[in-house]
PAKEZA-893925 format. One line per field, with one value per residue (C-alpha): residue number from 0; z, y, x. Coordinates in steps of 0.05 Angstrom, whole numbers. Last residue first. Layout:
kedren = NUM; ...
z = Z; ...
y = Y; ...
x = X; ...
end
This chain:
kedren = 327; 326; 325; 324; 323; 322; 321; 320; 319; 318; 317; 316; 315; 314; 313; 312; 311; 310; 309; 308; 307; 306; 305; 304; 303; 302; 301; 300; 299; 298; 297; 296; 295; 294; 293; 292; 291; 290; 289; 288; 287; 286; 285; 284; 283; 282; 281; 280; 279; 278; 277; 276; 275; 274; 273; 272; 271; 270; 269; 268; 267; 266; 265; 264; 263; 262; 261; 260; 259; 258; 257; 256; 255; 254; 253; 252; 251; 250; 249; 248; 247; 246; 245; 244; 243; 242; 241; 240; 239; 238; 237; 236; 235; 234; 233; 232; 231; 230; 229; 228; 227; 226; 225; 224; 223; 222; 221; 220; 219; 218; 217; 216; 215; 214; 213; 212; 211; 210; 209; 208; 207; 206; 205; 204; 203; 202; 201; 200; 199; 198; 197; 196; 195; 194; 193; 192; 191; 190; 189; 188; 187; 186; 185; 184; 183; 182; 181; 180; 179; 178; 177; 176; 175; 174; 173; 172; 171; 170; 169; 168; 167; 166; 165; 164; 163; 162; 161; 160; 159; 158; 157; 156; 155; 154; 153; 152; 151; 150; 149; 148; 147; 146; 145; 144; 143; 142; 141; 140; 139; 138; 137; 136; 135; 134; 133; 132; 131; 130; 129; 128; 127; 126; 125; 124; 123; 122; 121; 120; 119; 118; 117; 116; 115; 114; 113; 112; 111; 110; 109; 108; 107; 106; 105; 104; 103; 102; 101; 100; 99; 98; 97; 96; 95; 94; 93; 92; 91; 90; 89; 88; 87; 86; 85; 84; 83; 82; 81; 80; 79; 78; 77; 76; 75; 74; 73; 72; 71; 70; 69; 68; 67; 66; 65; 64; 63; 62; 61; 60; 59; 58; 57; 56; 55; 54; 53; 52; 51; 50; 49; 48; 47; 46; 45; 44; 43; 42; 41; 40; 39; 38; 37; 36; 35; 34; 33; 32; 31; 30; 29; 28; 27; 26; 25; 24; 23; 22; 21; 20; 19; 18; 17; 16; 15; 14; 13; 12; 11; 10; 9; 8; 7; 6; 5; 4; 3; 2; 1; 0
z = -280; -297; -233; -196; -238; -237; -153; -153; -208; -158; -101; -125; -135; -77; -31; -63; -45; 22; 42; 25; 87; 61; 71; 83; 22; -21; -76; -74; -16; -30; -103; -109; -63; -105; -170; -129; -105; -171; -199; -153; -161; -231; -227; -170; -215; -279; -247; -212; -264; -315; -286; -248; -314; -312; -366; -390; -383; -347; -296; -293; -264; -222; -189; -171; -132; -84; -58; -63; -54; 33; 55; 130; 158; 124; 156; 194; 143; 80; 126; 148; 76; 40; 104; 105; 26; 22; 93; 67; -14; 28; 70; 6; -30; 22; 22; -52; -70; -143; -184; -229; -190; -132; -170; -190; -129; -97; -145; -218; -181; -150; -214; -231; -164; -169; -242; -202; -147; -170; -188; -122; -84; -127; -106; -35; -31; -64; -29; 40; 25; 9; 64; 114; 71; 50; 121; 141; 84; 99; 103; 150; 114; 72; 98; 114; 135; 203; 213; 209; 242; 301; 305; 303; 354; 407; 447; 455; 495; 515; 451; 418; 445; 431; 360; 360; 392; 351; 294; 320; 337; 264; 232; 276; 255; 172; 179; 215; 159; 105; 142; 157; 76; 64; 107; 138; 171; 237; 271; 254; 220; 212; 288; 276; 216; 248; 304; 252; 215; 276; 292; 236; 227; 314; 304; 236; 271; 337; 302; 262; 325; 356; 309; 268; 269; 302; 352; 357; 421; 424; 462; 494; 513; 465; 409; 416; 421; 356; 313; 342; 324; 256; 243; 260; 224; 164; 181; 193; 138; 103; 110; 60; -1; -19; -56; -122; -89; -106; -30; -59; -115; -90; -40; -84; -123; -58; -30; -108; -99; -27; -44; -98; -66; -15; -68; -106; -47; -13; -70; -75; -1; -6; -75; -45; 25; 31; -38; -76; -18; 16; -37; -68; -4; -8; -72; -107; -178; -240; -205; -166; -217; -268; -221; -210; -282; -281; -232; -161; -111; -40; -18; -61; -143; -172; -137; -143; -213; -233; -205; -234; -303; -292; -272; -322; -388; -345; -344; -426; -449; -402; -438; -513; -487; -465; -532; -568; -528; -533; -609; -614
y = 222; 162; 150; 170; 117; 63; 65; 67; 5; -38; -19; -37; -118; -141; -85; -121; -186; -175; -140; -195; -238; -307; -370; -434; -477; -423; -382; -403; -361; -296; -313; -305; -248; -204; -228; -203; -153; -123; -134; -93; -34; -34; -32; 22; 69; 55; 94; 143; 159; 175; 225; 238; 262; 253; 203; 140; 88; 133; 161; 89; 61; 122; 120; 39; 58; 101; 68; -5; 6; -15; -68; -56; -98; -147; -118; -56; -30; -28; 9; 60; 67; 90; 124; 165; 185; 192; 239; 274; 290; 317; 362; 382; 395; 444; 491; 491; 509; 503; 560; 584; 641; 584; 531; 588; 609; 541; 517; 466; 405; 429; 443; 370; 348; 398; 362; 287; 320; 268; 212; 218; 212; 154; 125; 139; 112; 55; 38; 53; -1; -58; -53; -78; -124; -160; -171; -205; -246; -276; -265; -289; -310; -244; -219; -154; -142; -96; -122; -197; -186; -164; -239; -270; -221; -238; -278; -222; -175; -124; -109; -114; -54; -20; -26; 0; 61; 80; 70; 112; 167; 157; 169; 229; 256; 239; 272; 332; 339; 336; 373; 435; 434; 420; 492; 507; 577; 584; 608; 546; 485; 423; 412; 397; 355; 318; 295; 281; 229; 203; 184; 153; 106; 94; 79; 34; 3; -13; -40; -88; -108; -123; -171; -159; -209; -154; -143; -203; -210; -218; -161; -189; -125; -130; -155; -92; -47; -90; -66; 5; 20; -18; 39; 92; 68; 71; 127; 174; 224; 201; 139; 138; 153; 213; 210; 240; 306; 354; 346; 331; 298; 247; 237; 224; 176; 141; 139; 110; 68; 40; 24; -20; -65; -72; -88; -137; -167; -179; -206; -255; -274; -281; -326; -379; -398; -387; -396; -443; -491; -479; -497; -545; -587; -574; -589; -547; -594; -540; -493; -538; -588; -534; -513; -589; -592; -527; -560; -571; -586; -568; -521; -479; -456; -458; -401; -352; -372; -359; -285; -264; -289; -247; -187; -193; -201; -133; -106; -109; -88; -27; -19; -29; 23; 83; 63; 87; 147; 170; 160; 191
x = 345; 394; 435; 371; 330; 380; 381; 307; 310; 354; 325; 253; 258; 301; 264; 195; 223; 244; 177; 134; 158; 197; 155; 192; 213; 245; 217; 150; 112; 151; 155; 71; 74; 109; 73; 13; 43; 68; -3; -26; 17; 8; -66; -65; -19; -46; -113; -79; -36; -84; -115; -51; -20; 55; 70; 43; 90; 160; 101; 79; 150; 154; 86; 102; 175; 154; 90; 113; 189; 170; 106; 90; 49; -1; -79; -64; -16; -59; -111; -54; -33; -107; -123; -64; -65; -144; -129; -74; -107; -165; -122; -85; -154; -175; -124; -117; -186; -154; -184; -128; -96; -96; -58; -9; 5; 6; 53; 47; 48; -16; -49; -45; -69; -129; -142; -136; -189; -243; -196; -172; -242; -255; -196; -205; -267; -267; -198; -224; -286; -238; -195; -240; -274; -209; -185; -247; -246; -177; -107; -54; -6; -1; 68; 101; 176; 161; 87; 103; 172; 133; 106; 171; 203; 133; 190; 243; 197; 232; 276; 217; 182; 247; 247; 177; 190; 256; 209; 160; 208; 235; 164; 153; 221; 199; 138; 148; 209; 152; 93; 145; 158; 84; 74; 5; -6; -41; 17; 53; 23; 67; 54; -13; -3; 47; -5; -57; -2; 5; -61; -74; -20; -30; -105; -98; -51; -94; -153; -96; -68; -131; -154; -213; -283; -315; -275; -226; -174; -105; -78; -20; 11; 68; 25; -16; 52; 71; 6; 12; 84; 73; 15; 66; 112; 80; 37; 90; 87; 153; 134; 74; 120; 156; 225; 204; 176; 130; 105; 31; 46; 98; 38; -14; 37; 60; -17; -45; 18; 1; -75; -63; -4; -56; -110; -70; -46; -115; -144; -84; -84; -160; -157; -106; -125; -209; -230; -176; -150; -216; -264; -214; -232; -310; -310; -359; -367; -359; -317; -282; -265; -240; -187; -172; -160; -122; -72; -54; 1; -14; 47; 17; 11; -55; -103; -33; -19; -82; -84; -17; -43; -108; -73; -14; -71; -102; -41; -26; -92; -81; -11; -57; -98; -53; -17; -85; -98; -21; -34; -104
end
């Protein structure tokens, strides 16, 4: 009743974060405004406050929280799945993978909507994907699947990318501003559009997780020992990799890669609530959100230009990775 009780009062506790995070972000700009003007809009539907609040403020902060949402329930299925604090969605590919895609797009001047989505973010949702399919292929030898072969895979087909990517903007020096959008991660370009494509994979793949959360728990225990005790354990890792992939490669396609989201989140709710991913699922995507929103909140305030997302959430999760190895 204890653990149940504190489990509580901490979910008390993020939601209070959630909705302070989310206020903030509809009443802090560059166009000054107030609670009074908040209360305006809702109660007289100016058309101005409409799109400062609607269209500018809310679908960056939407999009945040369910980016930064969807890359620690993928870090913590992941850290799970290789039984390994240091897994994230790079070490699989996707991450660079998807960013590989997004700036080969740019590279080629792809520019064109389908379906109200850009090119690039069709194209990094392909590449994440696809790469993550190719590793998993090669992780399997003779028929027989290995995580250990899946991690290194992972990590050399994330690096190829990487070295890919780098080199696509060596070529073309003049699309280097936007490749930095996909390499550091911003939300300046968010909308609707964005929020409906994500939205669906992280339904999905959440509920899918919270499903298999037992399997996950048995999983950390050994194969052997999952499979003595009734884990189909060959098919809930390739569910767990496809929920984990899709859940990062969508995230990805739409702000770019975001790094410390997906490794750093799990660990911060593991030390909360413990190791239970029944429980850690859900505190996981809830924390993870409201990190990026706060994230994103300093990233557009902090200075007078716009800094990309990914520099404050390296500034914020080095620090505490580096204190949790010295201390664990």
């Amino acid at each position: 009743m204890k653990t149940k009780s504190k489990r509580l009062r901490r979910l008390v506790v993020l939601l209070l974060l959630l909705f302070l995070g989310l206020l903030l972000s509809l009443l802090v700009g560059s166009v000054r405004t107030n609670l009074q003007d908040l209360w305006n809009f809702i109660f007289n539907h100016n058309k101005t406050y409409a799109t400062i609040f609607l269209d500018l403020r809310l679908t960056r902060a939407l999009l945040a929280f369910l980016v930064g949402a969807s890359l620690s329930i993928s870090g913590a299925i992941l850290q799970g799945y290789f039984q390994n604090p240091m897994a994230d969605p790079f070490v699989v590919g996707v991450s660079s993978g998807a960013s590989f895609g997004a700036v080969l797009a740019i590279n080629l001047g792809l520019s064109i909507q389908v379906f109200g989505f850009s090119l690039q973010s069709i194209l990094a949702f392909a590449t994440g994907f696809a790469i993550v399919y190719f590793v998993y292929l090669l992780s399997q030898r003779k028929g027989v699947f290995k995580v250990e072969t899946l991690l290194l895979t992972g990590i050399a087909a994330g690096a190829l990318a990487s070295a890919l990517t780098s080199f696509l903007i060596f070529q073309k020096s003049e699309s280097y501003e936007q490749a930095v959008f996909w390499l550091l991660g911003s939300f300046a370009l968010s909308d609707w559009n964005q929020i409906a494509a994500v939205l669906p994979y992280f339904v999905l793949c959440f509920i899918i997780a919270q499903w298999l959360a037992k399997d996950m728990n048995l999983l950390v225990l050994g194969d052997d020992v999952a499979q003595s005790l009734g884990c189909p354990v060959s098919r809930v890792r390739k569910t767990f990799l496809v929920i984990s992939t899709l859940l990062a490669a969508s995230s990805v396609s739409v702000c770019g890669i975001i790094g410390f989201v997906g490794l750093i989140v799990p660990h911060w709710v593991r030390i909360l609530i413990g190791p239970d991913h029944r429980s850690l699922f859900w505190f996981s995507s809830l924390t993870g959100g409201i990190f990026l929103v706060f994230s994103d909140l300093l990233a557009r305030t902090l200075l007078p230009s716009e800094l990309p997302i990914g520099i404050i959430t390296a500034a914020a999760g080095a620090p505490f990775f580096i204190y949790l190895l010295n201390q664990r």
